[in-house]
Every structure is written in structure tokens, then in C-alpha cells.
C-alpha positions in Angstrom: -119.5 -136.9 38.5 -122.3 -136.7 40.9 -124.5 -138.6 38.0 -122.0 -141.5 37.8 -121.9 -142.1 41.6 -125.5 -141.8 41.2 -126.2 -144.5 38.8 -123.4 -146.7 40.7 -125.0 -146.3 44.2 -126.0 -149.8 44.3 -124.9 -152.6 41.6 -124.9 -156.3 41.4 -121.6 -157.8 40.0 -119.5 -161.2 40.5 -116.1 -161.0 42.1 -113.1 -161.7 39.9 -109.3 -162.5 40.5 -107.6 -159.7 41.8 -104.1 -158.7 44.4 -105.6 -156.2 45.9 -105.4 -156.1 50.0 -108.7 -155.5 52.2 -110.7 -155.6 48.8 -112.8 -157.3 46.2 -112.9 -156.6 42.4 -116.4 -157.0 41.3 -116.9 -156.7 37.3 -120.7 -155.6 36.7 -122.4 -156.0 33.7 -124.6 -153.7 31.9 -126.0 -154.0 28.4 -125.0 -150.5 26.2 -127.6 -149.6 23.0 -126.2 -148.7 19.9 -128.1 -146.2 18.0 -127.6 -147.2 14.9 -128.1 -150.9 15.0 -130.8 -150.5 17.4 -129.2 -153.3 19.2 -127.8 -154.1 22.5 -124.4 -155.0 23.2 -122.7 -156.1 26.6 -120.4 -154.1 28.3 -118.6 -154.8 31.9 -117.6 -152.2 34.3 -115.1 -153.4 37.5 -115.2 -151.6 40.8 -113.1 -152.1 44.0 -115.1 -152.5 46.8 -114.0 -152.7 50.4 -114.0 -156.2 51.7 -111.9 -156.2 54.8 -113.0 -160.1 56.3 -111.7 -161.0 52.7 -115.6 -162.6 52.2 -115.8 -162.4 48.6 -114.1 -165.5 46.4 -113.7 -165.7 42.9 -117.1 -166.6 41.3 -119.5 -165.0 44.2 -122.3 -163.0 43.3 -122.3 -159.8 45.4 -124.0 -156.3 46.0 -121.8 -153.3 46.3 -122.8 -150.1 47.3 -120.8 -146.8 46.5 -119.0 -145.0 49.3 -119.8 -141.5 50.8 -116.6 -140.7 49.8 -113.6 -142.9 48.2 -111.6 -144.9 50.5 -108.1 -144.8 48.1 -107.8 -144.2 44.6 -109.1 -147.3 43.5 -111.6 -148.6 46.3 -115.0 -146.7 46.0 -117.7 -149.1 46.9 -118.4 -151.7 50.0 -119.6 -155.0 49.5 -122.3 -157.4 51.0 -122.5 -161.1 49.7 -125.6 -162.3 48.5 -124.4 -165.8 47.2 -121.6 -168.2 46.2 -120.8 -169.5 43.4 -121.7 -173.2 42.9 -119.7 -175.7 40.9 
């Protein structure tokens, strides 16, 4: 477990729609190597991150950081914006 948080300490990801109160869901993307393709394939992980202010909007590139110690079930990380998402 200690190894997961570790590699999760600090990710960048892009909020997506969620119903969660006093939180953001931010789906990172990471790229996975198959060993015997020798190729990479894309592969998304989502994390709750605390986002009391409600900040975060659909589309908005953010940087979450993992919590000491998990908030609920669900919401490990906090958030900080880095930009929004033009259309």
C-alpha cells in the first residue's frame, strides 16, 4: 500500500463529471507497457480529491496531491487548479 500512495503523491489529471459533495473526480492518465508487444497502451486511473470551494469544473486540468491519511472512503487526495479548460 505504502508504494501505491507513493507513486500517487502528486499526479496531474482533468476533472470529470461527478455527484459527489465537497469533491472533484480527477481521471489521470498513465501509459501501461505490455511485455509482449513491447508496446504502450493508455490506461486512466480516477481519484477523489477534496475540493471544498467546488473550484474544479468539468474539463479543468488540475494537480492533486495524496492525503496524509484518507478523508472518507472515497476522497484521498486534495486538489490545486493549474488551468481551465478552454473551448
Amino acid at each position: 500500500m505504502a508504494g501505491a500512495v507513493a507513486r500517487n503523491f502528486m499526479v496531474i489529471g482533468q476533472c470529470i463529471a461527478h455527484e459527489t459533495k465537497n469533491a472533484a473526480k480527477v481521471r489521470v492518465k498513465k501509459l501501461q507497457f505490455d511485455e509482449r508487444l513491447h508496446m504502450y497502451f493508455p490506461k486512466h486511473t480516477n481519484f477523489y480529491a477534496h475540493d471544498p470551494e467546488k473550484q474544479c469544473k468539468v474539463g479543468d486540468i488540475v494537480l492533486i496531491q495524496a492525503l496524509p491519511e484518507k478523508m472518507t472512503r472515497f476522497i484521498t487526495h486534495s486538489s490545486s487548479k493549474l488551468s481551465t479548460h478552454m473551448e
